[in-house]
Backbone bond lengths (Angstrom), bond angles and torsions (degrees), N, CA, C in turn:
res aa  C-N    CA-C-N  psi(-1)  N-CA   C-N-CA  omega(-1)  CA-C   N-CA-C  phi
1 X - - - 1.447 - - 1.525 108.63 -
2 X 1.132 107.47 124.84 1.891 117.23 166.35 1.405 112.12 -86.10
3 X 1.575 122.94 118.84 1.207 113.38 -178.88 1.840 106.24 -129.71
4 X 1.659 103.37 89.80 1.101 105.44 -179.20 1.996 117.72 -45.91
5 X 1.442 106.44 153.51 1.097 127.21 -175.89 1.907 109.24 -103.72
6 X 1.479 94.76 136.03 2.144 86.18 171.79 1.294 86.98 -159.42
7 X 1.446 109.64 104.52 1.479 121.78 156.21 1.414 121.89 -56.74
8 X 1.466 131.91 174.73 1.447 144.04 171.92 1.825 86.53 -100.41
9 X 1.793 94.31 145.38 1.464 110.58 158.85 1.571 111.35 -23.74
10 X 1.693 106.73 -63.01 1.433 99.64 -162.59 1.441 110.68 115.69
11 X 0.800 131.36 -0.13 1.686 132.92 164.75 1.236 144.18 -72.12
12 X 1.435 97.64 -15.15 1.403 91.84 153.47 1.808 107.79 -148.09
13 X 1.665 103.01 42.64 1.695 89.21 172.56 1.396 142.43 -75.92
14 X 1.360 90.90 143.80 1.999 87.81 176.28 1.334 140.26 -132.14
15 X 1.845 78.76 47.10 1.435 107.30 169.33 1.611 107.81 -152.64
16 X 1.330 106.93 164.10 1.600 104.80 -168.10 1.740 94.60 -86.62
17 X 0.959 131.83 107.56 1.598 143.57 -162.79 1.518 103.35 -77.32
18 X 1.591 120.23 -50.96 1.696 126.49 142.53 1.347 124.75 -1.79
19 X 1.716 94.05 -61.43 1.470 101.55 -158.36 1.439 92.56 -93.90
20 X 0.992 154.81 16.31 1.451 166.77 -165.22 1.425 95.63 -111.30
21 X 1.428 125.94 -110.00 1.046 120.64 171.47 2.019 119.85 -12.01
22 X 1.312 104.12 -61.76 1.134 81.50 172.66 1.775 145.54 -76.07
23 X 0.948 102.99 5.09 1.523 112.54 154.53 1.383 117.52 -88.38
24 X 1.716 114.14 -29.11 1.598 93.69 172.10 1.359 99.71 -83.14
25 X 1.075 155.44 4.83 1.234 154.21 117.68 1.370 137.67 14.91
26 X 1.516 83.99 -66.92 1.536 114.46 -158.18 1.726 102.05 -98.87
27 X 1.478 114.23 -13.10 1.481 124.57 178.65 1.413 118.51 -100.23
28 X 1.748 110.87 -2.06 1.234 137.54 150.72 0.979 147.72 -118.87
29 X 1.161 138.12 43.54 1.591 154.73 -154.22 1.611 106.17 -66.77
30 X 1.371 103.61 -11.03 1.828 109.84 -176.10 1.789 100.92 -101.87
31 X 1.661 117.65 -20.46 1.304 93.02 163.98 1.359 118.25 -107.62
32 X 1.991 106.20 171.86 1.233 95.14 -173.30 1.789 111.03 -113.98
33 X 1.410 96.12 128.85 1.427 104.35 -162.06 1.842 91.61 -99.99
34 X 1.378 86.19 133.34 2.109 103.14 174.05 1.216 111.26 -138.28
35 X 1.075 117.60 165.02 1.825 134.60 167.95 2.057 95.20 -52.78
36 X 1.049 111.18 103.29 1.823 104.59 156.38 1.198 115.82 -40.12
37 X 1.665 126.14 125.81 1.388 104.11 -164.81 2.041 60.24 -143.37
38 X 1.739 104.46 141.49 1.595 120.40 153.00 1.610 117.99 -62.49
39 X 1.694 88.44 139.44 1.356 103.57 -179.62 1.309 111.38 105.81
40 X 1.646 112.15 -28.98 1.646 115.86 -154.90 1.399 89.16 -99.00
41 X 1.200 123.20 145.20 1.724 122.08 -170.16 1.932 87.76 -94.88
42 X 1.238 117.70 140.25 1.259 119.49 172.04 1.663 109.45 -111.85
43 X 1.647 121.51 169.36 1.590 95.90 160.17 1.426 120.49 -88.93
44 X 1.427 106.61 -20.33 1.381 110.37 178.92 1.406 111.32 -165.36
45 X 1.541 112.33 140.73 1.481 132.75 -179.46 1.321 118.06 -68.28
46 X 1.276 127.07 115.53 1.307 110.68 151.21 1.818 126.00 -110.87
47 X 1.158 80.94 103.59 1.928 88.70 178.79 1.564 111.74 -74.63
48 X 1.517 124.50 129.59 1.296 144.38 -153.92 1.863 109.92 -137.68
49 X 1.262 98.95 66.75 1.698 112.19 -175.85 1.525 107.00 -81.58
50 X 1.078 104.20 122.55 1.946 110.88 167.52 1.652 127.11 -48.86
51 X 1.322 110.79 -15.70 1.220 128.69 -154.08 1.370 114.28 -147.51
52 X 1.822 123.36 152.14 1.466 110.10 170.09 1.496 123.24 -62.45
53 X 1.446 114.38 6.11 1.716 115.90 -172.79 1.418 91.01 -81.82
54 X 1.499 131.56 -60.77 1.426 129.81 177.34 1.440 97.75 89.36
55 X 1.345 129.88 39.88 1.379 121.42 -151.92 1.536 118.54 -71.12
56 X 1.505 99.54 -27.50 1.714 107.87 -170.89 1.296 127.57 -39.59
57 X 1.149 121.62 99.96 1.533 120.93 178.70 1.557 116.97 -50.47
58 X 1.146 122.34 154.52 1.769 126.33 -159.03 1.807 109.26 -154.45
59 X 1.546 88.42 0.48 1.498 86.64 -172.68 1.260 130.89 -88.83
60 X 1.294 105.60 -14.06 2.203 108.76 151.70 1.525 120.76 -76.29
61 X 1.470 105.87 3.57 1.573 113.05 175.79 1.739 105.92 -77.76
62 X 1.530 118.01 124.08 1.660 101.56 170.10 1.814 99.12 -78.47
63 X 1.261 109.30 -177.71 1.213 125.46 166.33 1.280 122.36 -147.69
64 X 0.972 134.17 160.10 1.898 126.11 149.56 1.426 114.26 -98.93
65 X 1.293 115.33 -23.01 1.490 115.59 -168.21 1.614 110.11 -116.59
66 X 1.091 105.22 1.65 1.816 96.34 -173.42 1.553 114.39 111.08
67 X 1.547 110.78 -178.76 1.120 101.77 171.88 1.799 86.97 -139.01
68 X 1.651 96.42 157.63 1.468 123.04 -168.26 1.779 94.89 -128.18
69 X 1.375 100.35 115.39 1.515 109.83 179.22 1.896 110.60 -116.23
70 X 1.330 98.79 136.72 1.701 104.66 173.88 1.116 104.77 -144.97
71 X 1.597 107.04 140.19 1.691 114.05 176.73 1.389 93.06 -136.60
72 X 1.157 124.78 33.53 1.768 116.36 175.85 1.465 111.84 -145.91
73 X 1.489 133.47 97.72 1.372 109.74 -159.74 1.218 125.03 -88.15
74 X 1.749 102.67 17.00 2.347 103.50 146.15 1.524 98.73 -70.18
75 X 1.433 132.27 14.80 1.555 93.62 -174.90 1.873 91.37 -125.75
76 X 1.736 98.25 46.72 1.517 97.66 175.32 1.399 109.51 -91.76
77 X 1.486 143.49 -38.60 1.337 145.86 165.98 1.749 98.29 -42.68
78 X 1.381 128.83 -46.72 1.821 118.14 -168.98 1.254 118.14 -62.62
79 X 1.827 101.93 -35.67 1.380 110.61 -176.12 1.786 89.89 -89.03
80 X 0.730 128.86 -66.90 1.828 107.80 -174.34 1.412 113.88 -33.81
81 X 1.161 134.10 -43.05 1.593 141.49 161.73 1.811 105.18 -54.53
82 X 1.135 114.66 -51.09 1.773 104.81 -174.49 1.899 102.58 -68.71
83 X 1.531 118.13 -27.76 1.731 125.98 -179.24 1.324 89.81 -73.11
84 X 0.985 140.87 -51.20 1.651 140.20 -167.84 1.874 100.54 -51.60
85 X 1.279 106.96 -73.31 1.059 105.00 165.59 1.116 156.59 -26.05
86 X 1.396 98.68 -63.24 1.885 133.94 165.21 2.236 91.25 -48.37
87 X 1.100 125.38 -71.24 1.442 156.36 -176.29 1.480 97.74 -43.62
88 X 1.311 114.58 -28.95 1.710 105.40 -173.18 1.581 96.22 -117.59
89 X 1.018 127.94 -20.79 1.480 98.68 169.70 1.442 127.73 -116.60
């Protein structure tokens, strides 16, 4: 599974967004996590906002599976449970 990446600018985060990703990372070693880049079809988005605005736009990203957004990093176990998912079917 390819699971493109799209950070927030960064202006007002208040959490290390880095260190986020890299623990869901590390709880997936079977998917493959990249920079979201347009044009490139991904299976699934993960949007990574600093803040409750979550502002990062995602909508020239294709997908097959959706997109999975977090701007709070207590809400890394929900999104590892929604990748589990996404990953098994």
């Amino acid at each position: 599974m390819k699971c493109g990446v799209r950070f927030c600018g960064g202006c007002n985060p208040r959490f290390n967004r880095r260190a986020v990703l890299e623990e869901i990372e590390r709880r997936f070693k079977d998917i493959d996590f990249v920079i979201a880049v347009e044009g490139v079809p991904h299976d699934l988005l993960l949007v990574i906002g600093g803040c409750t605005n979550c502002c990062a736009s995602y909508e020239q990203f294709d997908t097959k599976q959706g997109v999975l957004k977090i701007w709070d990093q207590n809400h890394i176990d929900s999104i590892c449970d929604e990748l589990e998912k996404k990953k098994n079917s």
